[in-house]
C-alpha positions in Angstrom: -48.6 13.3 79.2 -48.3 15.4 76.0 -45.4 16.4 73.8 -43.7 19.5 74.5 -44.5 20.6 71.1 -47.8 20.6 71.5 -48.0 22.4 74.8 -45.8 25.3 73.0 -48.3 25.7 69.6 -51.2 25.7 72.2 -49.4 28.4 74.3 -48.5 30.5 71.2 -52.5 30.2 70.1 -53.4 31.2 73.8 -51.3 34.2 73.4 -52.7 35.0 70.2 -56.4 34.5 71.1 -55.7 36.2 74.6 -54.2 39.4 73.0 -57.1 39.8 70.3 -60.0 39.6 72.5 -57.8 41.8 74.7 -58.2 44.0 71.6 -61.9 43.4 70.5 -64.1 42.3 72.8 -63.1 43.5 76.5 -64.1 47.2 76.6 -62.8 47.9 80.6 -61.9 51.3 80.8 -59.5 50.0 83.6 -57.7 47.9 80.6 -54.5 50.6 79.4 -52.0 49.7 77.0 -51.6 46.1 77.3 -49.3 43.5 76.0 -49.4 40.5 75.9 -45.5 38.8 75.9 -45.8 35.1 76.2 -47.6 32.5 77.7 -46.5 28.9 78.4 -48.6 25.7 79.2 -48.1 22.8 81.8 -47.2 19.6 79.9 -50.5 18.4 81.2 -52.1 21.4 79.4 -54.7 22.1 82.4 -52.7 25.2 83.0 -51.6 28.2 81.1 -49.8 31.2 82.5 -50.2 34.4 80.2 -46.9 37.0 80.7 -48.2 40.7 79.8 -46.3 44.4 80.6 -48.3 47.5 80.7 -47.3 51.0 79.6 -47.7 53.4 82.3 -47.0 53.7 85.7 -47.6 51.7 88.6 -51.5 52.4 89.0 -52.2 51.9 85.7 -50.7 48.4 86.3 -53.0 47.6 89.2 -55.9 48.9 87.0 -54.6 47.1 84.0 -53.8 43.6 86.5 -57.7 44.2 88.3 -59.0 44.5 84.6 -57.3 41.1 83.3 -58.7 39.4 86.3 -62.3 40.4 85.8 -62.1 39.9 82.6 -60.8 36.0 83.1 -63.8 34.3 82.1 -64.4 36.0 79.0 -60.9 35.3 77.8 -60.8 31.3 78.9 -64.0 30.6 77.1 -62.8 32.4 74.2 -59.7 30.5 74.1 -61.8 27.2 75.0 -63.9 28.0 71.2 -61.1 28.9 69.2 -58.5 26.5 70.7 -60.7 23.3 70.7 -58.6 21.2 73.1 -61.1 18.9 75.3 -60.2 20.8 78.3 -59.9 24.7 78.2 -56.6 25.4 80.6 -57.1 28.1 83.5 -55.7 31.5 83.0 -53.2 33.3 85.4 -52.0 36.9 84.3 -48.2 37.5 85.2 -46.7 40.9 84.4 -43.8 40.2 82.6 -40.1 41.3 84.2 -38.8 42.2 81.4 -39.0 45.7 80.8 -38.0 46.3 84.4 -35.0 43.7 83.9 -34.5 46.0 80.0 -34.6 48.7 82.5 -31.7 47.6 85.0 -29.1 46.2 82.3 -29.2 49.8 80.4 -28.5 51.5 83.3 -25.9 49.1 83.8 -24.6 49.6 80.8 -24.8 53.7 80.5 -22.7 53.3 84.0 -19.9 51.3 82.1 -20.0 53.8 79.5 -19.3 56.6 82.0 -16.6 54.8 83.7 -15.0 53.9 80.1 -15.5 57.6 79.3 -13.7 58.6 82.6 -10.7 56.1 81.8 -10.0 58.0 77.9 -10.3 61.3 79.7 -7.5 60.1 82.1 -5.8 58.3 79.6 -5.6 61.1 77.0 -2.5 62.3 76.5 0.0 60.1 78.8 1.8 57.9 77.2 3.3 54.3 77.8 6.3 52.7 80.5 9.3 52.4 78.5 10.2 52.5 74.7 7.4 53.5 72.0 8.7 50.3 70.4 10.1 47.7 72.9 11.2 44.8 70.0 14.2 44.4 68.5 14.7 45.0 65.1 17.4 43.2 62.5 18.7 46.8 62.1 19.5 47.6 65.7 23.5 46.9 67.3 23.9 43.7 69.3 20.6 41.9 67.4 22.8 39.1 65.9 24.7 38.5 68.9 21.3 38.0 70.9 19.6 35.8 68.0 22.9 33.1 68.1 22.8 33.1 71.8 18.8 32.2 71.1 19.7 29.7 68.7 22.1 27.9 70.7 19.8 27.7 73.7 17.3 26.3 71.2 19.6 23.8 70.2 20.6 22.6 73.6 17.0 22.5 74.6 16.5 20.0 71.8 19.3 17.5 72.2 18.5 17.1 75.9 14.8 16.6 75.6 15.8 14.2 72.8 18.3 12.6 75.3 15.5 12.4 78.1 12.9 10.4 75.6 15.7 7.8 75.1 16.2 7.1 78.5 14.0 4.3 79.4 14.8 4.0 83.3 13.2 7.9 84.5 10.3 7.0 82.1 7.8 5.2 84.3 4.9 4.9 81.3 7.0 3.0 79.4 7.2 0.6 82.2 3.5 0.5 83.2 2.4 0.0 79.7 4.9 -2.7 78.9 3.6 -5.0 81.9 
C-alpha cells in the first residue's frame, strides 16, 4: 500500500494533466465548457476518479459526459506519459454536486433572508413588555433597602454552606476516601 500523500500529489497531477489535454488536444465538438474540480486516487493508485461540472444545461451535460467518455483513452495515456507511475490508473468522469449543492444552500439562504426581512417589517415600530429600562439604578427609592436585604441573604448563604463543609457525618466522600 502507498502513502496517502502520494495518492493526493498523483491525483492533483491527474487533474492537472486531465484538464490541459481537455484544453489542447481533444477537439469534440460535443466537449462544452468543462471543468475539471478534483480528482482523488485509491490508495492502491489503480484507480482515479476525476470530478468535473459543465456550464450549460442538462443536454450539454450529456454531450459534455458522452464526450469525456470517448475521449478516455486519449486522456489515460496522456496521464500514463506525463505521470510516469508503473501503472497508469483507469479514469471514471463524475460530474461534480457542487454547483447544484452551491445552488440549494443560496436558495436556502435567500429564504432566511425573506423570513428575517418579514420579522423587521413586523417588528418595526412595536416596542418591548414592560419598562424601557427594567434595572434598578442607585438613584431610584427603595434601592438601598433591596441591596441590604441582598447582602444579608448573601451572608446567610455563606455561613451555612460554610457550616455544611464542616460537618463530617452528611459528607459521605470524606468517608469513602478515608477508608
Amino acid at each position: 500500500m502507498t502513502d496517502n500523500a502520494r495518492a493526493r500529489k498523483l491525483a492533483d497531477r491527474i487533474q492537472v494533466v486531465v484538464a490541459e489535454t481537455l484544453d489542447r488536444r481533444i477537439k469534440d465538438p460535443r466537449l462544452g465548457f468543462v471543468t475539471i474540480t478534483d480528482a482523488r486516487v485509491t490508495g492502491d493508485l489503480r484507480e482515479a476518479t476525476v470530478f468535473y461540472t459543465v456550464y450549460g444545461d442538462d443536454e450539454e451535460r450529456a454531450a459534455s459526459a458522452a464526450a469525456l467518455e470517448s475521449a478516455k483513452g486519449v486522456l489515460r495515456s496522456e496521464v500514463g506519459r506525463q505521470t510516469g507511475v508503473r501503472f497508469t490508473p483507469t479514469l471514471a468522469f463524475v460530474p461534480d454536486a457542487l454547483p447544484d449543492n452551491a445552488r440549494t444552500i443560496e436558495d436556502l439562504l435567500d429564504k432566511a433572508r425573506a423570513k428575517d426581512a418579514e420579522v423587521r417589517e413586523v417588528s418595526t415600530g412595536k416596542t418591548y413588555a414592560g419598562d424601557a429600562d427594567p434595572y434598578r439604578k442607585p438613584d431610584d427609592e427603595g434601592y438601598e433597602e433591596d441591596a441590604a436585604e441582598a447582602t444579608g441573604a448573601e451572608a446567610a448563604g455563606a455561613a451555612g454552606a460554610a457550616g455544611r463543609a464542616g460537618d463530617d457525618d452528611t459528607d459521605d466522600t470524606d468517608g469513602a476516601a478515608a477508608k
